[in-house]
Each structure stands twice: as structure tokens, then as C-alpha cells.
VOBA-1610 file (N, C-alpha, C; in pm, whole numbers, padded with zeros to 5 digits, always signed):
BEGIN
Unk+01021+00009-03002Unk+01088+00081-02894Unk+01031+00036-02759Unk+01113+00007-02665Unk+01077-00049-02528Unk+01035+00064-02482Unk+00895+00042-02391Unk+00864+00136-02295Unk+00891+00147-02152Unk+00991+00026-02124Unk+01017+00015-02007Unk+01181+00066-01983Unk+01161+00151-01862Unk+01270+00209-01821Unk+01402+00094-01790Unk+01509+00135-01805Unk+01616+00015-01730Unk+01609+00086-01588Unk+01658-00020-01531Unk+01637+00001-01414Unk+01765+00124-01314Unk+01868+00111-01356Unk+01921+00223-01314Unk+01852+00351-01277Unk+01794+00400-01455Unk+01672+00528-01509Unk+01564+00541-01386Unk+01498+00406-01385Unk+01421+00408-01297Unk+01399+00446-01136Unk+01536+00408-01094Unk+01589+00444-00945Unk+01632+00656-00949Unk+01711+00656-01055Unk+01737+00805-01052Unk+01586+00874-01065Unk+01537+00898-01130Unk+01395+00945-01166Unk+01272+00889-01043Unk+01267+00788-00908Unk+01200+00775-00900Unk+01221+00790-00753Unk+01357+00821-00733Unk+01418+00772-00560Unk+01382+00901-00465Unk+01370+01027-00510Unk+01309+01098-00441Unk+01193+01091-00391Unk+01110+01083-00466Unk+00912+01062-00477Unk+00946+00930-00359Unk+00985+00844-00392Unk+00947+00710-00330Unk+01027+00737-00159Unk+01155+00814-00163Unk+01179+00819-00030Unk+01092+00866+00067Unk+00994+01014-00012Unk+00935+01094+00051Unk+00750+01036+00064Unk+00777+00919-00012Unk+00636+00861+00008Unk+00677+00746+00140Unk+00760+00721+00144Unk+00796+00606+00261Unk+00833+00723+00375Unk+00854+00815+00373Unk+00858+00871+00517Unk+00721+00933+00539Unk+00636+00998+00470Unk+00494+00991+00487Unk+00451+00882+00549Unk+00435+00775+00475Unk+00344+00645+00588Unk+00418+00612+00685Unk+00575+00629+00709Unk+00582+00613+00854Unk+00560+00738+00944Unk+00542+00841+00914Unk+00488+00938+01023Unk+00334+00947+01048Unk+00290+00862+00953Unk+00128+00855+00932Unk+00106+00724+01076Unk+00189+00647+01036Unk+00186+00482+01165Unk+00216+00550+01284Unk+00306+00655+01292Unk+00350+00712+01382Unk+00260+00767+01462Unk+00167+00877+01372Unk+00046+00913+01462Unk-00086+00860+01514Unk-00067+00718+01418Unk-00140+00642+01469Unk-00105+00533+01623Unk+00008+00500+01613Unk+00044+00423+01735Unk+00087+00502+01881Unk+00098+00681+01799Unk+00125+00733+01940Unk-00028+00802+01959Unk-00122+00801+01920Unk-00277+00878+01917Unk-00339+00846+01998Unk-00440+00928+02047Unk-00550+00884+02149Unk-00627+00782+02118Unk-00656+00632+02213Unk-00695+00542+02145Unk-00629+00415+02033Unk-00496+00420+02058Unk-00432+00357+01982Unk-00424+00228+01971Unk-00442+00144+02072Unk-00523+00033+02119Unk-00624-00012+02019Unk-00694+00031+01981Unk-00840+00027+01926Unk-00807+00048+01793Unk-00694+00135+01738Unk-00649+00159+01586Unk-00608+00005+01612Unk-00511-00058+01675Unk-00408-00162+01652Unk-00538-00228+01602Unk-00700-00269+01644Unk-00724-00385+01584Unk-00805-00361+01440Unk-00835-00217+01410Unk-00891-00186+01278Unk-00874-00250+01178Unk-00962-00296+01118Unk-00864-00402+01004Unk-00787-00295+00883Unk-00833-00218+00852Unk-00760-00116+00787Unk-00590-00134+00804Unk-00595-00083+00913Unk-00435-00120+00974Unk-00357-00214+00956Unk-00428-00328+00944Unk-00421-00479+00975Unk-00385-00447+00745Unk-00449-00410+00652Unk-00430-00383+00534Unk-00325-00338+00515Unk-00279-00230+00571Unk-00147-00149+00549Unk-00012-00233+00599Unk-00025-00287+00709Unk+00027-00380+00752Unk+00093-00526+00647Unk+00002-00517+00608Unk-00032-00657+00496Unk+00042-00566+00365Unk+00028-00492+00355Unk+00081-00408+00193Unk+00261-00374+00229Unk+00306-00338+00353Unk+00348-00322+00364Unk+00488-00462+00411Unk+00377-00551+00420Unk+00505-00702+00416Unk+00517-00714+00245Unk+00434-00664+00169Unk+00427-00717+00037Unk+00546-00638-00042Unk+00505-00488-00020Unk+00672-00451-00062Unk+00779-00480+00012Unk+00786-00525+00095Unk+00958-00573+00162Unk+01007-00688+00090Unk+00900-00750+00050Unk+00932-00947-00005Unk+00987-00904-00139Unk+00973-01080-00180Unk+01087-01051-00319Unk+00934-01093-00411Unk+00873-01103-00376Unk+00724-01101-00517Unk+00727-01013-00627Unk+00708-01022-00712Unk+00753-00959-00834Unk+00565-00914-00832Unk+00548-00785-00954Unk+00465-00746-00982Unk+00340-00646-00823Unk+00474-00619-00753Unk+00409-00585-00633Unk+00294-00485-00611Unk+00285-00394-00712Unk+00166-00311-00720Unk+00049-00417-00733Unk+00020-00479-00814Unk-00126-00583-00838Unk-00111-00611-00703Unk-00005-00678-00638Unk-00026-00780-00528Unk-00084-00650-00358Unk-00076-00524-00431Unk-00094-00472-00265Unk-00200-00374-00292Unk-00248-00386-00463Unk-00404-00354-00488Unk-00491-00501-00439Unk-00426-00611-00451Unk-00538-00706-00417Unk-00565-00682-00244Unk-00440-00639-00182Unk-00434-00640-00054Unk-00582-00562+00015Unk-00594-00449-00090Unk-00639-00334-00069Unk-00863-00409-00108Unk-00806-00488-00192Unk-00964-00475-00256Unk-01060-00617-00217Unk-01183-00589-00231Unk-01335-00660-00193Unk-01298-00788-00259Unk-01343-00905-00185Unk-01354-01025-00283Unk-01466-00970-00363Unk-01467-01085-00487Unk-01557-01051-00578Unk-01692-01155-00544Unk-01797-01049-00509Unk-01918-01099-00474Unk-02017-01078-00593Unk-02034-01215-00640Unk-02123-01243-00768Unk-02245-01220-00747Unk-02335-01209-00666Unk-02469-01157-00595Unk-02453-00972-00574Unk-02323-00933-00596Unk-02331-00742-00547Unk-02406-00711-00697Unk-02511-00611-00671Unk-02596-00515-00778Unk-02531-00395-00709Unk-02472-00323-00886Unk-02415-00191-00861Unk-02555-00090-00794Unk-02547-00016-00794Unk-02638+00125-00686Unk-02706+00178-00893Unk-02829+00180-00831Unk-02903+00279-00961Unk-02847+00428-00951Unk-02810+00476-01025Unk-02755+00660-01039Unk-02828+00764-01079
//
């Protein structure tokens, strides 16, 4: 049995959540570009991330979640020692 939705399924079941997650981050950019200091957000690299995640879902790249967790994450530094707990 396939565990993958067809894609129709997928759009009905998912188009709410996803509209209301895309108007979240644009009222989130929103308060960032109209905020005190906004200048100084523009060069955060953070921003500069979201920015970057956010060309990744517009494109036609397939597998776009991996591609805007890599956006998101540390190169891999072979010298990092995890923290003692």
C-alpha cells in the first residue's frame, strides 16, 4: 500500500495550513521591514536565510524541504566536540 498521498488529496488536506503558514511569514517580513531599525535587520544574515528558503520554495527543485533545511543548517565541521552534559 502506497503511503504517499496523490496529489489532488494532498492540496485538499493541506491548502489551508499552508495558506495560513504563508500569510504568517509575510506579516512576520512585514514587521520586520516596517520595525525600528530595519536597516540593520536587512543585513542579519538570518534574513538573508529566510530569504534564501524562500527563493527555494518558489523554484521548480524537487524535494524542497531537504533543500531549505540545508538552507537553514551549519556546515559540517569535523573538528566540532559535542558539549559534555
Amino acid at each position: 500500500m502506497s503511503r504517499t498521498l496523490d496529489a489532488q488529496t494532498a492540496l485538499d488536506r493541506y491548502f489551508l495550513e499552508t495558506r495560513c503558514k504563508i500569510i504568517e511569514i509575510a506579516a512576520n517580513l512585514d514587521r520586520i521591514a516596517e520595525g525600528t531599525g530595519a536597516s540593520a535587520a536587512q543585513r542579519d544574515p538570518r534574513l538573508a536565510q529566510i530569504q534564501e528558503a524562500i527563493r527555494v520554495l518558489t523554484s521548480d527543485a524537487n524535494d524542497k524541504a531537504a533543500a531549505c533545511q540545508l538552507v537553514f543548517s551549519q556546515n559540517y565541521d569535523d573538528g566540532w566536540n559535542a558539549p559534555n552534559a
